[in-house]
C-alpha positions as CSV (number, residue, x, y, z in Angstrom):
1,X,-100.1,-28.6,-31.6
2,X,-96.5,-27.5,-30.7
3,X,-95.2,-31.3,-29.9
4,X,-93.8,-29.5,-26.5
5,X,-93.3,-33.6,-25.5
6,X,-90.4,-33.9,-27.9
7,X,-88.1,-31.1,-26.5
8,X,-86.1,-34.0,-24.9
9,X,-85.1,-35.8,-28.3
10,X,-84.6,-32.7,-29.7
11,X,-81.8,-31.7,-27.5
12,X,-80.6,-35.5,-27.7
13,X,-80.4,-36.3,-31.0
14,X,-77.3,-34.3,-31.6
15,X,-75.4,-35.6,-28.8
16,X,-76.4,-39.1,-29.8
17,X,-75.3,-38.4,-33.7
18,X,-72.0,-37.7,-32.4
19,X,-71.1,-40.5,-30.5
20,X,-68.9,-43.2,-31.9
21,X,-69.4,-46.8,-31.5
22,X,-67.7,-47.4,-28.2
23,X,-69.8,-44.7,-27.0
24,X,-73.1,-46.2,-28.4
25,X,-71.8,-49.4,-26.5
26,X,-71.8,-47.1,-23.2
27,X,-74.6,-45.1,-23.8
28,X,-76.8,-47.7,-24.5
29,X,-76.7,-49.2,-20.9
30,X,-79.7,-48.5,-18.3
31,X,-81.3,-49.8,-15.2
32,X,-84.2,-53.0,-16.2
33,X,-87.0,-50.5,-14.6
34,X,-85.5,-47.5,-16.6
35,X,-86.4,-49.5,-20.0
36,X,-89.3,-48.0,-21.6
37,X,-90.7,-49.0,-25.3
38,X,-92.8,-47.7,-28.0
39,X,-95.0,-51.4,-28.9
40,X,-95.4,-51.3,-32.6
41,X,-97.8,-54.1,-33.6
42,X,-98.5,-55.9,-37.2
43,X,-101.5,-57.0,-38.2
44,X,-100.5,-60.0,-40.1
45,X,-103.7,-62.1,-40.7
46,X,-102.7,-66.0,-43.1
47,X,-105.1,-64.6,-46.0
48,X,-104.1,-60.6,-45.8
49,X,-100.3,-60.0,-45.8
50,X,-99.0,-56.4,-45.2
51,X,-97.3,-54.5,-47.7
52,X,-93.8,-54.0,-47.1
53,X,-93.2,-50.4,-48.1
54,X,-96.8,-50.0,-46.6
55,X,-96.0,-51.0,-43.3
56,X,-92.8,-49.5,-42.8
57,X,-94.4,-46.4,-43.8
58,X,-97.3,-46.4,-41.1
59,X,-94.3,-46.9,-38.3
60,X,-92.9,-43.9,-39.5
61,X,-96.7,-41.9,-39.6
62,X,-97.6,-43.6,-36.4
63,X,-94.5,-43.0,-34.3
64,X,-94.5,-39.3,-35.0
65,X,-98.5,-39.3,-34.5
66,X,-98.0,-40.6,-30.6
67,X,-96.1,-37.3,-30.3
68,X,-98.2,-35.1,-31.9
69,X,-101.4,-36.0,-30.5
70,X,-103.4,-33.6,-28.6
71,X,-103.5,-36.1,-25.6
72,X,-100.0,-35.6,-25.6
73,X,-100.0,-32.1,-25.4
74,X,-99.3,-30.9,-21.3
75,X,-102.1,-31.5,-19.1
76,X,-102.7,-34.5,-21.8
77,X,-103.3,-38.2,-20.6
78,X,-100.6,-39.2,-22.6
79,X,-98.5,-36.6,-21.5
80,X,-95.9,-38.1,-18.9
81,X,-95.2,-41.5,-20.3
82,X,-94.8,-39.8,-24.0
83,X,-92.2,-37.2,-21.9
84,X,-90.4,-39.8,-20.2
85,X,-89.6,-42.1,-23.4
86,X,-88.8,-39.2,-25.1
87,X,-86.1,-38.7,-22.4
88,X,-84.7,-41.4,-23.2
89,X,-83.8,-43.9,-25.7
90,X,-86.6,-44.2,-27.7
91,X,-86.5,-48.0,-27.6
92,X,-89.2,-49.5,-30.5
93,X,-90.4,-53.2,-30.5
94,X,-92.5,-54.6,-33.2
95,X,-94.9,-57.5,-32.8
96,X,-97.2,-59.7,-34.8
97,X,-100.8,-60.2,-34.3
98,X,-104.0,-61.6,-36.0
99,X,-107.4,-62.5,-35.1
100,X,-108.0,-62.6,-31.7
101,X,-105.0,-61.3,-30.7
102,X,-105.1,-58.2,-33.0
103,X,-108.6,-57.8,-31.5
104,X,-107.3,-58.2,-28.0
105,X,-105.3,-54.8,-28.7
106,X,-108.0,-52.6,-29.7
107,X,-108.6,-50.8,-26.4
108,X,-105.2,-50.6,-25.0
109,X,-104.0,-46.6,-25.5
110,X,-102.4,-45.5,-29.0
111,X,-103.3,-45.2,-32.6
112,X,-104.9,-47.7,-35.4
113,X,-103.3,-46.9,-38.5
114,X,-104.1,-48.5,-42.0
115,X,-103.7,-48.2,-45.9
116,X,-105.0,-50.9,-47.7
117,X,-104.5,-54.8,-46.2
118,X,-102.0,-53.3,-43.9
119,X,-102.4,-52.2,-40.4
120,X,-100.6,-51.1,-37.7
121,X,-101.2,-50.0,-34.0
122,X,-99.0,-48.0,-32.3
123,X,-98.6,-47.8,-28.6
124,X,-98.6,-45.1,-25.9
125,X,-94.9,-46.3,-24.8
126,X,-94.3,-47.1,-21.4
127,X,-91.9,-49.1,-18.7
128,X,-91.2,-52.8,-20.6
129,X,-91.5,-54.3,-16.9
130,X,-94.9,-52.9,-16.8
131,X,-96.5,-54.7,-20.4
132,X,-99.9,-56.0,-20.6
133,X,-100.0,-59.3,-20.6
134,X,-101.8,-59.1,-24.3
135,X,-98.9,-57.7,-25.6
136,X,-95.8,-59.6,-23.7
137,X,-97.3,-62.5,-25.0
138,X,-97.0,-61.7,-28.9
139,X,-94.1,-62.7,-30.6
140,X,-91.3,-60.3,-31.5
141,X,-90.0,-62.6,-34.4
142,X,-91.8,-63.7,-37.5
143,X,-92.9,-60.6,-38.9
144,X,-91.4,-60.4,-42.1
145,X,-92.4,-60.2,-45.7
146,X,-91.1,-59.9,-48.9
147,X,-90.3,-56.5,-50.4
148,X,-93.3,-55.2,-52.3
149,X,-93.1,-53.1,-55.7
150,X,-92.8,-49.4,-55.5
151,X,-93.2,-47.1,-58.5
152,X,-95.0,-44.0,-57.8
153,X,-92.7,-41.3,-56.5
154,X,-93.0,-40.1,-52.8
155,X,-96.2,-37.4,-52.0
156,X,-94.4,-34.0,-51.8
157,X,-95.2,-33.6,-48.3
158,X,-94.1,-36.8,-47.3
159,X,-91.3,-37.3,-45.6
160,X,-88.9,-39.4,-47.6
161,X,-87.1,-42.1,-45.6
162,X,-84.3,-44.6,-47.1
163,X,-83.1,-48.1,-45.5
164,X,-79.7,-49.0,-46.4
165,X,-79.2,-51.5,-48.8
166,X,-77.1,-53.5,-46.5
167,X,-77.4,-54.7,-44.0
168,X,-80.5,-56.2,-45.0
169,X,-83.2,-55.8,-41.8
170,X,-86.0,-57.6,-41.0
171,X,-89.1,-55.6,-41.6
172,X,-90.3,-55.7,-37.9
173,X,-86.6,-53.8,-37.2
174,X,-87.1,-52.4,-39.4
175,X,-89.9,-51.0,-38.8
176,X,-88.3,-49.3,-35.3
177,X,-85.7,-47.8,-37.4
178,X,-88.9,-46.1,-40.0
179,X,-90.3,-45.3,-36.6
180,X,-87.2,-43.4,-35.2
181,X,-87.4,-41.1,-38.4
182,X,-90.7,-40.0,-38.2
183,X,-90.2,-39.3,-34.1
184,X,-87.1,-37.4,-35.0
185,X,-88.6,-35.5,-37.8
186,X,-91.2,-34.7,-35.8
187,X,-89.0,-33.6,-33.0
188,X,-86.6,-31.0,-35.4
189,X,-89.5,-30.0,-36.8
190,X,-91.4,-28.4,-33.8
191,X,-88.4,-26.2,-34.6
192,X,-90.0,-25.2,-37.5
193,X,-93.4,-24.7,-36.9
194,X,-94.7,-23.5,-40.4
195,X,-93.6,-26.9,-41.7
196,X,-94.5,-29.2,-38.7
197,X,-97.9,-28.4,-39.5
198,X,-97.7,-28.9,-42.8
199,X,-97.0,-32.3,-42.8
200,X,-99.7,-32.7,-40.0
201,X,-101.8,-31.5,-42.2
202,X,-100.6,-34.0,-45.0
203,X,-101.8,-36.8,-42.3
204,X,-98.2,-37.3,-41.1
205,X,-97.6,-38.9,-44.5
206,X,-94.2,-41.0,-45.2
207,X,-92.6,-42.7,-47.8
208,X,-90.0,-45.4,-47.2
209,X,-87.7,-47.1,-50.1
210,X,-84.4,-49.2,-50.1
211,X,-81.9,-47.0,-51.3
212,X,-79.1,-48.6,-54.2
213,X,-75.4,-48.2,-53.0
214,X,-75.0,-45.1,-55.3
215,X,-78.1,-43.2,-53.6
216,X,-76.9,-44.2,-49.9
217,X,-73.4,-43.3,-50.2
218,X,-74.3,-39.6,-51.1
219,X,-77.1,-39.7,-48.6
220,X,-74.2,-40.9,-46.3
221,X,-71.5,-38.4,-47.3
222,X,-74.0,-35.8,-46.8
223,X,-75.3,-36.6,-43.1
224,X,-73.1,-34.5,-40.8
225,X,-72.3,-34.7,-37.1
226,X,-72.3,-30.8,-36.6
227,X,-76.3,-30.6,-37.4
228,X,-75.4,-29.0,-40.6
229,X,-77.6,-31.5,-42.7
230,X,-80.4,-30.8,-41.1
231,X,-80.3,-27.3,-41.4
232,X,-78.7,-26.8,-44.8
233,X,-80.8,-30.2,-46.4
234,X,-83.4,-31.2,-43.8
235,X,-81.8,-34.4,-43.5
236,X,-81.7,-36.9,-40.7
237,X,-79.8,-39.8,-39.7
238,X,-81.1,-43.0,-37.5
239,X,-78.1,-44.5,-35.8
240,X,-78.9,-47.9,-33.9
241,X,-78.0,-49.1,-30.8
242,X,-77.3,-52.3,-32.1
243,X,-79.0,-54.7,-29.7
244,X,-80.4,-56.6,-32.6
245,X,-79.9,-57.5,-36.3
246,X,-76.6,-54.5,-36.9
247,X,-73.7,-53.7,-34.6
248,X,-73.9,-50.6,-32.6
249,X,-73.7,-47.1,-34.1
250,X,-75.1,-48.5,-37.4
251,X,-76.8,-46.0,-39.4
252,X,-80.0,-47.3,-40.4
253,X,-81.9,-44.8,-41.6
254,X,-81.9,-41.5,-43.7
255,X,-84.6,-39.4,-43.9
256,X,-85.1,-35.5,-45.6
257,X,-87.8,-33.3,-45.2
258,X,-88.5,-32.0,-48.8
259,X,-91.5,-29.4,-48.4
C-alpha cells in the first residue's frame, strides 16, 4: 500500500495552507462539471442515535480508508476517480439516512464503517453532476446530535484530531472537516512510510475532541505556513473554504500524528 493516489494533495496542501482569505475566495471557484465530492453518509435510525465523537471519528478512518484501499492502488477500479478528487479540492458532503434509505446505499462503491450504534459509509467520490439518484435525494441538513461524553484518552496510534471550540459546527460539517484530516494525514504520511503503515495497521484509527480555548490557541500558534509543523510536530491544519457554516480560510481542524 503506498497511497500513490494522494501525491496530488500532498503537493497541494502546502500551497493551500498558505493562501489567505481573499485567496481562498479565488481559489475556491471551479467549473459546475469540475465539482467532485467525497458522499459521507449517517446512519441515523429514530431508536439508534450516533455517537458524536463516534461519528466524527469514522469520517476521519473512512476518508483516509478510500485512499488507501487496494482498489485504489494504480490499475485499481477506484483508481481514477480517487486521482481526480484528489486533484482537486477535496469537497466532502454528509448526508442522513435510515431504513430503507440506508439500505438503498449498500451496494453503491465505498466503505461501511461502524463502532457501536454508529455507522457510516463513505463514498468512492465522484463528479456532483453525476450522483445517484439514492444519494441526491438524502438530505444534507438534519444530521446533528448532541456532543457525547468522552473520557478515555486517545489510542496511541490514533491520530488525534481537535475541532475548535468556536465556531461551533454542525456535526455533518463537521464531519467533512474530521474527514479532511484523516485524507491529509494520510497523504503526508505516504511520506513516511514506516508510520503510514502503522496506523494502517491500527485500522486507520482516529480520535476527535473539542478542544478548550487554552488547548486551541497553542495548537494554533503552533501550525505554521512554511510546513515546519508537520515536520518538527506532525501536525496538521484543516483550513475551510467556507461555503458553509465558517467564512473562508477558517481553520477548522488540527490534527498531530503522535506514534
Amino acid at each position: 500500500m503506498t497511497g500513490e493516489v494522494l501525491a496530488p494533495l500532498l503537493v497541494r496542501y502546502g500551497y493551500w495552507l498558505g493562501l489567505d482569505d481573499d485567496e481562498v475566495l479565488a481559489d475556491r471557484e471551479e467549473a459546475a462539471e469540475d465539482i467532485r465530492a467525497l458522499q459521507l453518509i449517517l446512519r441515523m435510525e429514530r431508536d439508534r442515535p450516533p455517537s458524536w465523537h463516534t461519528a466524527l471519528a469514522l469520517a476521519a478512518s473512512a476518508s483516509a480508508a478510500i485512499c488507501l484501499d487496494p482498489r485504489a492502488e494504480p490499475g485499481g477500479e477506484w483508481y481514477d476517480a480517487v486521482r481526480d478528487y484528489c486533484a482537486g479540492h477535496i469537497r466532502k458532503v454528509t448526508r442522513r439516512a435510515r431504513g430503507s434509505q440506508w439500505v438503498a446505499t449498500a451496494d453503491l462503491p465505498g466503505l461501511t464503517l461502524s463502532a457501536g450504534d454508529t455507522e457510516i459509509r463513505a463514498l468512492v467520490p465522484g463528479r456532483v453532476q453525476d450522483l445517484d439518484k439514492r444519494i441526491s435525494k438524502l438530505q444534507v441538513g438534519g444530521t446533528d446530535v448532541a456532543a457525547d461524553e468522552l473520557i478515555t484518552p486517545p489510542p496511541a496510534d490514533a491520530l488525534q484530531i481537535w475541532l475548535p471550540p468556536s465556531p461551533i459546527m454542525t456535526l455533518g460539517k463537521a464531519m467533512a472537516q474530521t474527514g479532511h484530516a484523516g485524507m491529509i494525514a494520510a497523504a503526508l504520511l505516504t511520506a513516511d512510510q514506516p508510520r503510514l503503515h502503522r496506523w494502517l495497521r491500527a485500522g486507520l484509527l482516529c480520535s476527535v475532541r473539542r478542544a478548550d480555548v487554552a488547548t486551541w490557541s497553542s495548537l494554533s500558534r503552533t501550525i505554521a505556513d512554511d510546513g515546519s509543523a508537520w515536520a518538527e510536530e506532525h501536525l496538521l491544519a484543516v483550513r475551510d473554504a467556507g461555503f458553509t457554516e465558517v467564512a473562508p480560510g477558517t481553520v477548522t481542524a488540527i490534527a498531530k500524528v503522535g506514534w
